[in-house]
C-alpha positions in Angstrom: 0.0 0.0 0.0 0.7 3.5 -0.7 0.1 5.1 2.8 -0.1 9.2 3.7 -0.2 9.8 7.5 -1.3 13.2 8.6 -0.8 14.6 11.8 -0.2 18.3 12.7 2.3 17.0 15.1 5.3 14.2 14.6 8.1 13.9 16.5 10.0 15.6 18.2 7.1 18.0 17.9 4.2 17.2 20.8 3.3 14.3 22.2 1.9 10.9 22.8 -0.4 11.1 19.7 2.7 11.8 17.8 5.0 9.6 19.4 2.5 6.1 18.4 1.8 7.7 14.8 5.6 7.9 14.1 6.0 4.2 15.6 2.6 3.1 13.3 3.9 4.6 10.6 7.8 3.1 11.1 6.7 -0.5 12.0 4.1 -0.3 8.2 6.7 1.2 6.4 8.8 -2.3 6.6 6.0 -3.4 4.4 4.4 -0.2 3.0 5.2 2.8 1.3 4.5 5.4 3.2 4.6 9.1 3.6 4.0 11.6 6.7 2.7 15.1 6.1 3.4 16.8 9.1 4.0 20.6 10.2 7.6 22.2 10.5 9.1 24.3 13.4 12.5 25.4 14.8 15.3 23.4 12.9 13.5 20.7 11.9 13.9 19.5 8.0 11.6 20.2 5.3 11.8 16.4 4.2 14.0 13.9 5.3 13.8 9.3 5.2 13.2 8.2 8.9 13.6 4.5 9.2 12.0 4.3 5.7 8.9 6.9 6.2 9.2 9.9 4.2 8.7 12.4 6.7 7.5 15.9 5.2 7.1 19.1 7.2 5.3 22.1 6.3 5.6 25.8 8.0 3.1 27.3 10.0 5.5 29.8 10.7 3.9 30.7 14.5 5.0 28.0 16.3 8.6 28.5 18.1 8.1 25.8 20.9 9.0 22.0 20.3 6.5 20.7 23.0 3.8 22.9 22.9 1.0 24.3 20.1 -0.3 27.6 19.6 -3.5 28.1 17.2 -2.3 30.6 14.9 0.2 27.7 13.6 -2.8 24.6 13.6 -4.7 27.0 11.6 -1.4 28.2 9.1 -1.0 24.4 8.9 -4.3 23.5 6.7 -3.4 25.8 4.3 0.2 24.8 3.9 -0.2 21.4 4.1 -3.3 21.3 1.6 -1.1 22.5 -1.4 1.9 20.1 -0.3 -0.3 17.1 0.4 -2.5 17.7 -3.1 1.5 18.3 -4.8 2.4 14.8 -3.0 -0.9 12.7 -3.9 -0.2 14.3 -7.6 3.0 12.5 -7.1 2.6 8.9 -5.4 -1.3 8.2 -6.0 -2.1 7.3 -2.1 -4.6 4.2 -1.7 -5.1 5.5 1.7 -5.0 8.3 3.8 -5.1 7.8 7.4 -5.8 11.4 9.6 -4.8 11.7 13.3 -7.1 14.1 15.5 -10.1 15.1 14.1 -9.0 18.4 15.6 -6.7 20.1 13.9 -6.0 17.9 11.2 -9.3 16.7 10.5 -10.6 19.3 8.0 -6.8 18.6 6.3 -7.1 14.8 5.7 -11.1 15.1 4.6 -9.9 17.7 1.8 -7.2 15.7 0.3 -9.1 12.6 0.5 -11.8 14.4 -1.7 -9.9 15.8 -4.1 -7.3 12.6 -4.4 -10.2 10.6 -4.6 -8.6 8.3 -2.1 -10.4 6.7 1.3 -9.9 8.5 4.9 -9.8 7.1 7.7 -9.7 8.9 10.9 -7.9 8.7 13.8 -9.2 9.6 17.5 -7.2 9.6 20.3 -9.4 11.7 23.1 -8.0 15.0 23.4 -9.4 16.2 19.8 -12.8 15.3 21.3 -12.8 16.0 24.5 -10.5 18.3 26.9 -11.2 18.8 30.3 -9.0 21.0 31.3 -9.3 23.5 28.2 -11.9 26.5 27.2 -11.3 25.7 23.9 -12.0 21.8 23.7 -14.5 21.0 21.2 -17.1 19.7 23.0 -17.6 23.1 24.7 -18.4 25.1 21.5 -21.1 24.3 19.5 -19.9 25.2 16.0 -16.4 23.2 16.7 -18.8 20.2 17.9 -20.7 20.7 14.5 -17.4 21.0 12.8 -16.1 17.6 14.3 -19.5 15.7 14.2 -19.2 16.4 10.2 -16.0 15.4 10.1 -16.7 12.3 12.5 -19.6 11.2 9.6 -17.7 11.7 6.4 -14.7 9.8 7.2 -14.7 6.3 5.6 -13.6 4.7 8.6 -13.1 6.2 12.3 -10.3 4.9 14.9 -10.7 5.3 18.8 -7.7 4.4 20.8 -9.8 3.1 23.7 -13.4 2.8 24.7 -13.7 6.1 26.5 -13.0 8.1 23.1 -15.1 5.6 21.3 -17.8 6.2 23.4 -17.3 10.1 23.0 -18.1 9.9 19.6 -21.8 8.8 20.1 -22.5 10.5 23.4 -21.2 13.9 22.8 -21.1 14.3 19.0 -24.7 12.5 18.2 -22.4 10.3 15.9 -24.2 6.7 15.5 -21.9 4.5 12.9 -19.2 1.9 14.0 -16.0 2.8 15.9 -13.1 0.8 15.2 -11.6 0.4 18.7 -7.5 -0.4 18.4 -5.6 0.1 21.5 -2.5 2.3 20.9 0.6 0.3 20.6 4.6 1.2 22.1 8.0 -0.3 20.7 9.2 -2.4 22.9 11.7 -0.8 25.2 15.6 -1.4 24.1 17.3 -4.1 25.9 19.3 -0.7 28.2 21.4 -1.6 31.5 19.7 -0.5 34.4 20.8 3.2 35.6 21.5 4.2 38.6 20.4 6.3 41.1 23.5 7.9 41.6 23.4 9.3 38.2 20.1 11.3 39.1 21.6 12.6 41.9 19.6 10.5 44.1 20.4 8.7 47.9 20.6 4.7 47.2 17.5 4.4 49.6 15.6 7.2 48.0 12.0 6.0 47.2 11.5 7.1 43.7 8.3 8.2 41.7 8.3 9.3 38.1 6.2 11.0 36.0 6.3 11.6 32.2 4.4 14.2 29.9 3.8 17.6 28.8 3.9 20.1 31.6 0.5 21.4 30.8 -3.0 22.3 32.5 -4.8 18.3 32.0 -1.7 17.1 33.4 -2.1 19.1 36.7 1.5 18.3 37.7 1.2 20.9 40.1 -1.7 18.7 41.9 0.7 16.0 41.6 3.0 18.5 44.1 0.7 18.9 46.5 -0.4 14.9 47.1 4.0 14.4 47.0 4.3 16.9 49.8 1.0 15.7 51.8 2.4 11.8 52.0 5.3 13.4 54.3 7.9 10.6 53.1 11.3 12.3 53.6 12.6 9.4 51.7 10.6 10.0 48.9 11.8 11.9 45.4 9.4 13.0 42.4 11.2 12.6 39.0 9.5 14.7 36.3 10.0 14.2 32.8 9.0 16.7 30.1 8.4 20.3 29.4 6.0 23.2 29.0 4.0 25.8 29.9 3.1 25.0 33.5 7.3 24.2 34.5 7.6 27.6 36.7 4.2 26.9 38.3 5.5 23.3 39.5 9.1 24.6 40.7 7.3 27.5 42.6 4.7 24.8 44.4 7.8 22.8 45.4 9.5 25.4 46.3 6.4 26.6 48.6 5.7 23.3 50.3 9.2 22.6 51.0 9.7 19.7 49.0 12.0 22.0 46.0 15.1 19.5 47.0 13.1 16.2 46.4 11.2 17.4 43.0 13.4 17.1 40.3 12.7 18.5 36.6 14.8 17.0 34.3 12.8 18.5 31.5 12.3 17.1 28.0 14.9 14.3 27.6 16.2 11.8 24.9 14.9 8.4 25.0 17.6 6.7 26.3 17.2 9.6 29.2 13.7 9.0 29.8 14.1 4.8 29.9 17.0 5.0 32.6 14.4 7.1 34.4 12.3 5.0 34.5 14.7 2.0 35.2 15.6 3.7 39.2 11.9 4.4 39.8 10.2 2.8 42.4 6.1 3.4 41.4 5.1 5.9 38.0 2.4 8.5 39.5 0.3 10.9 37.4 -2.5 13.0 38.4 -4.0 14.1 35.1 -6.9 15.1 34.5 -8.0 13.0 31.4 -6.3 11.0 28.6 -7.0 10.0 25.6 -5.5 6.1 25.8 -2.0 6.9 28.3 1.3 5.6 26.5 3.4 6.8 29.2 1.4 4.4 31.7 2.1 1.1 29.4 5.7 2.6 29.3 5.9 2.2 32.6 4.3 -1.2 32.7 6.9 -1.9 30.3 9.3 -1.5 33.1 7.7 -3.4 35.6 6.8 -0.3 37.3 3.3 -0.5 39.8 1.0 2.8 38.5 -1.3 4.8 40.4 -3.2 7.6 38.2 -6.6 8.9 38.5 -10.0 6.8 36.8 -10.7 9.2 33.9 -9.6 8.6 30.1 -8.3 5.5 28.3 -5.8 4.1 30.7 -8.6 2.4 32.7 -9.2 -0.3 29.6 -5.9 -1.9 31.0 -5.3 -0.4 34.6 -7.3 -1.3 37.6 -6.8 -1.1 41.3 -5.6 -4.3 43.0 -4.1 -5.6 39.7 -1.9 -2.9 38.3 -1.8 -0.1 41.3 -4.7 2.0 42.0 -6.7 3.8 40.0 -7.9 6.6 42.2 -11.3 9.0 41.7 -10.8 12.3 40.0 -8.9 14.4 41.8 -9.4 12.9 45.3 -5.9 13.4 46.5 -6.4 12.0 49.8 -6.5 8.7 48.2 -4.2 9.2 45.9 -2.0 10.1 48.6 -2.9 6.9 50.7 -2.2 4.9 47.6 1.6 6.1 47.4 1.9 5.5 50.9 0.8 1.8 50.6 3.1 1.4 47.6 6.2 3.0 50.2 5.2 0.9 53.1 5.3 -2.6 50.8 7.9 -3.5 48.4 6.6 -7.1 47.3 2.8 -6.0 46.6 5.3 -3.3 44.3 7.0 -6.3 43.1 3.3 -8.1 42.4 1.7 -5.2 40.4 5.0 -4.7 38.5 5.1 -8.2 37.9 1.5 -8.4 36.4 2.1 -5.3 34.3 4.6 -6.8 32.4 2.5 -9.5 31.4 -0.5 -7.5 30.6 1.7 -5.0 28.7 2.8 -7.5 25.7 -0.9 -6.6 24.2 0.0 -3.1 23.5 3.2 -3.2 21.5 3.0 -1.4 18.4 2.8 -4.8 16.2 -0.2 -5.5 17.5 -2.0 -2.2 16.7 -0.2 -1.8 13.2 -2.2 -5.2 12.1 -5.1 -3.9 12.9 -4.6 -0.7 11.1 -3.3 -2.9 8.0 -7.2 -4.9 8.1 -8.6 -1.7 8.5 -6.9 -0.3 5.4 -7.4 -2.8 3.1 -11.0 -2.8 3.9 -11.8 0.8 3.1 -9.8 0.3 -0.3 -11.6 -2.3 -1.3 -15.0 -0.7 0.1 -13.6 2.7 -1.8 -13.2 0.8 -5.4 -16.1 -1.4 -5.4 -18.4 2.1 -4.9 -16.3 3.6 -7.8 -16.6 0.9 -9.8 -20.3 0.5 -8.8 -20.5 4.1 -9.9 -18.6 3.5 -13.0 -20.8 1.5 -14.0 -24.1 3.0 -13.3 -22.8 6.4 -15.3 -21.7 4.0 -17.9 -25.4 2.8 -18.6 
């Protein structure tokens, strides 16, 4: 197959969305042809060959930071990547476009697809549906719910990444027509020595959280702060991976609670970074707010690492109290807070929830999800040429 991904983000721009489309689109292209239309910012190349994908970036000219959007540059990037993408479907003659995030790239796969002539199938993966934490989600505005629930209905095929966006789709956007439900997918984690603590700058008999994502509002890192402060575990140190918007806020909380010494930001960090993070932690904690499907938590089962997050968004398809951590009610930090004091106080239940999340985790490596986008493929090309041969034929007459 002839394959065009789009997706306003692709790494190293934004995040988990990004971060499974470029391992969907690596893991097909051993097989595939296939091309990313994606949007430029900083340094990054115009085009370059990633591990076989042709990756092409468009500017939007606005954007200046790697891990965080603005709007002025998802609105420059319909526009740009509409006369790239038509240019590139001139060129290869896709047999299927597959669009990530109904919002903003929706509107951007839909109008290639039409004017290609070649089946879309659209990607979900939460946020572009539904955003807690942000004034401008979709859901909140009724032309941008109108916009989506379009959108949502003219795709040939819709994907949810777990049954929480799935069910979105119906429930908030009226939408009534099958959902294909595949569960987002992670390489498996190189074979890496463990790290040390040492090399964090941590005691030997330091008990060690982690947590992993963009430092923005719907991860309320900051909330995370306060339930770190409240367990009262002079032991205890907070690793936090990533960047963004909400980094000063979290240093000044940690600074006011005085718990600055034990928080440690290490900022946005290479793989190899983030995986010997990982490898020293003792539990992976996350207090936000909503996600769309969680690939930082089967990361971390990946590790063998027990979780405790809260019980809204994807992650609770695979993570459930008593089997895999805790799975605490939205924003009840109290509990949350008893939950990382249980994991503290008992190193072999740690060991037991560890040990089960490595079993359960083998179901979500990226194998497993690129088959399913493969069946999925095929079926909307054949569905997409029988109907124009149908309608060859009729015309024909």
């Amino acid at each position: 197959m002839r394959i065009l991904f789009c997706n306003y983000e692709y790494p190293p721009l934004g995040g988990g969305g990004g971060v499974v489309m470029a391992a969907l689109a690596r893991h097909l292209a051993r097989r595939h042809e296939v091309t990313v239309l994606t949007s430029r910012a900083g340094e990054l190349a115009a085009e370059e060959i990633e591990s076989n994908v042709r990756v092409v970036r468009v500017p939007v000219f606005f954007r200046r930071q790697l891990a965080v959007a603005n709007f002025p540059s998802m609105f420059a990037y319909l526009p740009t990547g509409f006369l790239r993408g038509a240019k590139l479907a001139r060129q290869a003659s896709f047999d299927v476009i597959n669009t990530h995030f109904a919002v903003p790239t929706g509107p951007l796969g839909h109008a290639l697809s039409k004017t290609s002539g070649v089946p879309n199938v659209l990607s979900v993966h939460g946020g572009d549906l539904f955003d807690p934490s942000k004034g401008s989600s979709p859901h909140r505005h009724a032309p941008m719910r109108a916009a989506v629930r379009w959108l949502l209905r003219a795709a040939d095929a819709i994907v949810g990444q777990s049954r929480d966006t799935v069910r979105h789709v119906s429930s908030i956007y009226g939408v009534d027509r099958p959902v294909e439900l595949i569960p987002l997918g992670i390489e498996r984690p190189p074979p890496t020595e463990r790290s040390t603590r040492a090399a964090f700058g941590l005691p030997g008999d330091a008990f060690v959280m982690i947590t992993i994502g963009r430092l923005v509002a719907r991860k309320a890192t900051t909330q995370l702060i306060d339930v770190f402060a409240a367990t009262r575990l002079a032991n205890a140190h907070l690793l936090i991976v990533g960047d963004g918007p909400d980094a000063d806020a979290i240093v000044e909380r940690a600074r006011n609670l005085g718990v600055a010494e034990r928080v440690h930001l290490l900022g946005q960090v290479s793989e190899e970074r983030k995986y010997a993070a990982l490898s020293i932690a003792d539990a992976f904690v996350s207090t936000s707010q909503h996600e769309g499907f969680g690939l930082v938590y089967l990361e971390a089962m990946a590790q063998g690492l027990p979780v405790v997050c809260y019980d809204r968004g994807g992650q609770t398809d695979f993570l459930k109290t008593g089997e895999t951590g805790y799975v605490v009610p939205l924003n009840d930090q109290d509990k949350f807070k008893q939950a990382l004091l249980a994991l503290h106080s008992d190193a072999g239940t740690r060991m037991d929830y560890g040990r089960r999340n490595l079993a359960r985790v083998e179901q979500f490596f990226i194998d497993t999800c690129a088959a399913r986008y493969e069946e999925i493929f095929n079926d909307v090309i054949s569905r997409h040429a029988h109907a124009n041969g149908t309608r060859r034929a009729i015309s024909s007459s």
